[in-house]
RODO-2510 file (C-alpha; in nm, 4 decimals, decimal comma):
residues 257
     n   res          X          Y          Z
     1     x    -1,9677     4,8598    11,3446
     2     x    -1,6737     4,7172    11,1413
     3     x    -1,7977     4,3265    11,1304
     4     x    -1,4718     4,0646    11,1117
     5     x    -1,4962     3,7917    10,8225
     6     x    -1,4521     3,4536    10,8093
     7     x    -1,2976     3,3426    10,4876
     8     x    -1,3053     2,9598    10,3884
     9     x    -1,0021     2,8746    10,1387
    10     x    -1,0200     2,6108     9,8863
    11     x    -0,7097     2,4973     9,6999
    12     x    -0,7725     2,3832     9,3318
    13     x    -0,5225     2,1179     9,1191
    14     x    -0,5786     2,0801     8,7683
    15     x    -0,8456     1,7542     8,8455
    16     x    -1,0701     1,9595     8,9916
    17     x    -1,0243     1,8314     9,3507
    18     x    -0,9790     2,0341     9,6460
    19     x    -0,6396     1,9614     9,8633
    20     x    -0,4751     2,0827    10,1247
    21     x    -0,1371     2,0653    10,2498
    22     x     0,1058     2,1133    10,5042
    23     x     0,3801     2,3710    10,4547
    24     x     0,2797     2,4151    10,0978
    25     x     0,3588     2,0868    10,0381
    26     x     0,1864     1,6973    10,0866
    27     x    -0,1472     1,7624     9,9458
    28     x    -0,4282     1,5476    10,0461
    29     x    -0,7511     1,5400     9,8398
    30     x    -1,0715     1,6718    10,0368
    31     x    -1,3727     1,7041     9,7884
    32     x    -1,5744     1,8632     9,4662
    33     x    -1,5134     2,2537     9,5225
    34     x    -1,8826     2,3304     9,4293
    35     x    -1,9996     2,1167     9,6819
    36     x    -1,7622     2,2283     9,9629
    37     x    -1,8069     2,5883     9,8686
    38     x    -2,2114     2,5579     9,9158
    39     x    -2,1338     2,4154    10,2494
    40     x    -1,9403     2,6939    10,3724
    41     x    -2,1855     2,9638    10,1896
    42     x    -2,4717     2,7808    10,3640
    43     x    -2,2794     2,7635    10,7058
    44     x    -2,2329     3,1385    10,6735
    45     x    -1,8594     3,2129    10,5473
    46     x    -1,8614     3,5523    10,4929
    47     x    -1,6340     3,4616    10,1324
    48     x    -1,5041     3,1879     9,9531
    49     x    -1,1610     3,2395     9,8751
    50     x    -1,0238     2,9832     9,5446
    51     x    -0,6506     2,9240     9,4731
    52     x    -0,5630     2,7559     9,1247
    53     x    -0,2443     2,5537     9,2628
    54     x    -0,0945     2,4382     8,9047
    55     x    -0,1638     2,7709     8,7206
    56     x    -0,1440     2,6011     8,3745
    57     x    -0,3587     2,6217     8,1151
    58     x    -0,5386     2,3081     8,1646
    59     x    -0,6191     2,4137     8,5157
    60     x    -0,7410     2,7512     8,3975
    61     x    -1,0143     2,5933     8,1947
    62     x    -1,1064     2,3705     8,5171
    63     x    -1,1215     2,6538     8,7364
    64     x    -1,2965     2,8806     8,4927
    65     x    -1,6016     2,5905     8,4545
    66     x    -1,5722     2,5540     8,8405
    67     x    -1,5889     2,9004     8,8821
    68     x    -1,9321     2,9436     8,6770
    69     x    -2,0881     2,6786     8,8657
    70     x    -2,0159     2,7940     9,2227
    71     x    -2,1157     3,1228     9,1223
    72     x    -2,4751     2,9818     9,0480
    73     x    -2,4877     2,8212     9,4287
    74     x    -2,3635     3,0825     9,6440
    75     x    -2,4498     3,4321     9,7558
    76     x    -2,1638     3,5403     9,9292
    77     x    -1,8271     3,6847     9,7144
    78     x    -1,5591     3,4653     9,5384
    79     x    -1,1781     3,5516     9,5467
    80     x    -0,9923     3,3483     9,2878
    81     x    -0,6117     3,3423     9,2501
    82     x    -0,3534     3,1390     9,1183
    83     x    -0,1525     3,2105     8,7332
    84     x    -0,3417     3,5229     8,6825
    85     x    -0,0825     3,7527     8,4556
    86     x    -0,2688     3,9601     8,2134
    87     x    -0,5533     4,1824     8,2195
    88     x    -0,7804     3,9553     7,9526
    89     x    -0,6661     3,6836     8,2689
    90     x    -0,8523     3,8927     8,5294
    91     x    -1,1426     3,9322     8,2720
    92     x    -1,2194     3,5991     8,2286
    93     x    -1,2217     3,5108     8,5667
    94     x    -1,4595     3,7951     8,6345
    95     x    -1,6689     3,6949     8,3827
    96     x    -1,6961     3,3297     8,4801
    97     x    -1,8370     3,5187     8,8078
    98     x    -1,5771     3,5761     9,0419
    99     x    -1,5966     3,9089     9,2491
   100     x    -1,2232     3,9683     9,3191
   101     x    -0,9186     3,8378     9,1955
   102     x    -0,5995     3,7628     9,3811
   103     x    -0,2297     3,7723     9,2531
   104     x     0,1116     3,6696     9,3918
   105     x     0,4062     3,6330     9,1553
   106     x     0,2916     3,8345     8,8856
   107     x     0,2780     4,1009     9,0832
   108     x     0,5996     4,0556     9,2338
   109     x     0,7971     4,0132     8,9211
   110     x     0,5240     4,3552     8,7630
   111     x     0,4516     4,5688     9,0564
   112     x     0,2320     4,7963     8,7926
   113     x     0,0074     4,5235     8,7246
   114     x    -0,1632     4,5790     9,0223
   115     x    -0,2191     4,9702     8,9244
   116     x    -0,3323     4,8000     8,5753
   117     x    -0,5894     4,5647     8,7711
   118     x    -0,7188     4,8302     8,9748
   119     x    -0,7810     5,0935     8,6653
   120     x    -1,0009     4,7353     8,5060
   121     x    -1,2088     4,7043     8,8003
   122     x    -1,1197     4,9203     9,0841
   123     x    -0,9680     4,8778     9,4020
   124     x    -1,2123     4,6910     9,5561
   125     x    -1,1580     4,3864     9,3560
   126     x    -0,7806     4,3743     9,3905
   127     x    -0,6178     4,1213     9,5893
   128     x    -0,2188     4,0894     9,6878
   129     x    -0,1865     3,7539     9,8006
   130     x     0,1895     3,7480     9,9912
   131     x     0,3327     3,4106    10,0789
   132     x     0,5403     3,5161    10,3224
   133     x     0,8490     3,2804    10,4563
   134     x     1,0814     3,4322    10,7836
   135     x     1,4216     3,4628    10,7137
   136     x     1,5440     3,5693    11,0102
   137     x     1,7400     3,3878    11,2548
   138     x     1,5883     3,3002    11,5857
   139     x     1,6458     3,5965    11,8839
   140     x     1,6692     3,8751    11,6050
   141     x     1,4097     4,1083    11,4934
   142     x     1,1630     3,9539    11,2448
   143     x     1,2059     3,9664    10,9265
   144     x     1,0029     3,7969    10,5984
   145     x     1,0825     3,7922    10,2226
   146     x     0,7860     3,7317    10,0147
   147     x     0,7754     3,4145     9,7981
   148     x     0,6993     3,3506     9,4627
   149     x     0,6089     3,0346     9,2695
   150     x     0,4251     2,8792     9,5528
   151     x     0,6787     2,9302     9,7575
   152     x     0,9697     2,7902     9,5839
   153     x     1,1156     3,1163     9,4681
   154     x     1,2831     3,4108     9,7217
   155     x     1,1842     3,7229     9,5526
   156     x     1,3875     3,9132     9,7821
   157     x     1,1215     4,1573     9,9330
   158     x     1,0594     4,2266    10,2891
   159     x     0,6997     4,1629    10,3104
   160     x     0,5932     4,4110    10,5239
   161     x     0,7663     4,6812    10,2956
   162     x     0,6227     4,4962     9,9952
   163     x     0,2574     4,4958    10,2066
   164     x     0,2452     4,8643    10,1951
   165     x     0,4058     4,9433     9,7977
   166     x     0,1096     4,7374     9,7062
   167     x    -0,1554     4,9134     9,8736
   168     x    -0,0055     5,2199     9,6766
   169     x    -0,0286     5,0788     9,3721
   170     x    -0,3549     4,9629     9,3355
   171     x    -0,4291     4,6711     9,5520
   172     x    -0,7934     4,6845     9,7862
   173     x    -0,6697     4,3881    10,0062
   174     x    -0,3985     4,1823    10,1455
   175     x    -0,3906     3,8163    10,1913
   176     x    -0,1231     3,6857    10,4081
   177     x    -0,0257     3,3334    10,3809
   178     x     0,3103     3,2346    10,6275
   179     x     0,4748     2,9511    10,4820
   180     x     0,5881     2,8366    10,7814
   181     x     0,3080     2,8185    10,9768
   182     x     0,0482     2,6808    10,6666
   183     x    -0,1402     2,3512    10,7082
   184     x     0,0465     2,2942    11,0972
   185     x    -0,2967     2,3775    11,2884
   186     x    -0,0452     2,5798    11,5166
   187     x    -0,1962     2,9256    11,4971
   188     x    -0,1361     3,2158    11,2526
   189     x     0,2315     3,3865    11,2286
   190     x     0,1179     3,6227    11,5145
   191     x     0,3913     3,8773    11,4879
   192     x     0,3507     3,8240    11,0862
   193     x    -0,0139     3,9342    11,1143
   194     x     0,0561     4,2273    11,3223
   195     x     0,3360     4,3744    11,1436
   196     x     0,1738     4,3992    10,8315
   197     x    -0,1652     4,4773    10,9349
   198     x    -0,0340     4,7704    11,1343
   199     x     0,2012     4,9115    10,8096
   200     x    -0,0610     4,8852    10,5482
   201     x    -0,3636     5,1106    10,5075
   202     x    -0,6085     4,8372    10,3588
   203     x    -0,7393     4,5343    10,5481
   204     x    -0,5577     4,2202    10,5918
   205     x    -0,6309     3,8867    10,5753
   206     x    -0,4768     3,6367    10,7844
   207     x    -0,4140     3,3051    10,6348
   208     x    -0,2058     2,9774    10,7242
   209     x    -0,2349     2,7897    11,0694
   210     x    -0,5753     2,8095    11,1913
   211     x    -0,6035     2,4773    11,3876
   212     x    -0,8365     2,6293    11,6946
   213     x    -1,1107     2,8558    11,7563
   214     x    -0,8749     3,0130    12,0165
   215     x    -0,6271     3,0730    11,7782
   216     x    -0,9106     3,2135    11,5391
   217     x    -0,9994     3,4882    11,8088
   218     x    -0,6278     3,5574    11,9162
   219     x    -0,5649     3,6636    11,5565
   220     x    -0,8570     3,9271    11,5842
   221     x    -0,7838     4,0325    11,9391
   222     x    -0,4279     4,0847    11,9347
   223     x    -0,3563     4,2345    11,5713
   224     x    -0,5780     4,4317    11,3491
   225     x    -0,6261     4,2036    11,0556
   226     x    -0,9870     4,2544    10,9438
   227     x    -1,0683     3,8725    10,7631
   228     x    -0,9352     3,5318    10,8991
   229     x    -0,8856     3,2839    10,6371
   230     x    -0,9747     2,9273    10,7270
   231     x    -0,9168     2,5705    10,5732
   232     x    -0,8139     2,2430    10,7545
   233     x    -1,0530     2,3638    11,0184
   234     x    -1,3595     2,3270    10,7970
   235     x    -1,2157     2,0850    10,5513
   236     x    -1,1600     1,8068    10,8296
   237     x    -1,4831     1,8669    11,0251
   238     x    -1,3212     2,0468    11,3281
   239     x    -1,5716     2,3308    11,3339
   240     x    -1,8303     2,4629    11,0828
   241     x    -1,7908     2,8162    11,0220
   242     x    -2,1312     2,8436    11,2244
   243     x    -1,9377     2,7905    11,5315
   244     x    -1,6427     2,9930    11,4611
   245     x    -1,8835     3,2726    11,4971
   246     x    -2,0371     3,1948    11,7884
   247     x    -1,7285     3,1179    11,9579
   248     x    -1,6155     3,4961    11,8128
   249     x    -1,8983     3,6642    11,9621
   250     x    -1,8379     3,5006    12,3008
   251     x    -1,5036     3,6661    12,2988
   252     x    -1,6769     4,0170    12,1963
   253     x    -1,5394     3,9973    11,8199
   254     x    -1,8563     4,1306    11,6113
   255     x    -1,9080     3,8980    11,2970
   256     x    -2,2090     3,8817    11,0480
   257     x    -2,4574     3,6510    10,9957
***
């Protein structure tokens, strides 16, 4: 039986706080990212999923201590993203304790480091994270560049095309953030999630919009994303990760406990 995850995100500035914004953009401080990533490992996320927002060295320091200590209080797997460019990068963050690491730009301005990443550690702890923005007018047939930069940079790429290069190349797993629906408690980019999770041959993560457990299911029920990744929800008390499951299993969408 092929179990669906629940994957609580946690955004990291430089400080050490956890935020979360809307559109990539208006950050609002919600807590120490040990204690919130306990919480969610105790509620029964199925993965804790860490994003390094300023990428600088200062930060990497930060999240590298942070990383070590919520290693030490959970017992579920740790994603970490955010400014990772070099192999020795993906080492340290490994060695701080993190079981798979995510990257964006660099892999969009090096497509190869993704088949250098995978050779390091294997596919399994490869992550593509796509921040994915629709450029297409309104009426036509969808279309989405992938972003770099947090989002401030066009790289060009259709995502969907860039979705399945990746999985060639080296990467175990695709995280899909839509710009345009992050933060909005709208519901994922529904024809987003499908189109990539139907082109690529490695599972998908949904990410961005999550603002009901009816929206949580939809994603499951109507593409074939394997994870859903979840933040406002939890961060602002509108369901513990507990429920999301229960509510999933009501709708016949297997999860673990």
């Amino acid at each position: 039986m092929q179990y669906k995850k629940i994957i609580a995100a946690l955004d990291i500035l430089d400080n050490g706080r956890v935020i979360k914004g809307v559109n990539f953009e208006a950050p609002k401080d919600i807590g120490d990212p040990v204690e919130l990533a306990k919480r969610y490992n105790d509620q029964g996320a199925d993965e804790i999923a860490f994003l390094d927002i300023n990428a600088s060295f200062r930060s990497r320091a930060v999240l590298l201590d942070i990383v070590r200590k919520v290693a030490k209080v959970i017992s579920i797997p740790l994603s970490v993203a955010g400014g990772i460019k070099t192999i020795e990068d993906m080492r340290a963050v490994m060695d701080a304790g993190a079981s798979k690491v995510s990257v964006c730009s660099s892999a969009l301005e090096r497509p190869a480091f993704l088949s250098e990443m995978e050779k390091a550690y294997g596919k399994q702890s490869v992550v593509l994270s796509i921040d994915a923005k629709r450029v297409s007018a309104p009426g036509d047939k969808p279309v989405w560049h992938a972003l770099s930069m947090g989002g401030r940079i066009d790289s060009g790429k259709d995502a969907v095309e860039w979705a399945v290069q990746a999985a060639k190349l080296g990467a175990g797993e695709i995280v899909l953030n839509s710009i345009d629906t992050d933060g909005t408690g709208t519901g994922y980019d529904m024809e987003l999630c499908a189109a990539v999770s139907n082109a690529a041959d490695i599972p998908v993560v949904a990410s961005s919009g999550a603002g009901t457990l009816e929206q949580i299911a939809a994603v499951f029920l109507e593409t074939k994303v394997a994870s859903a990744l979840v933040a406002s929800m939890l961060h602002f008390n509108k369901a513990t990760v507990g429920e999301i499951k229960k509510y999933l299993e009501t709708k016949g969408i297997s999860v673990k406990w």
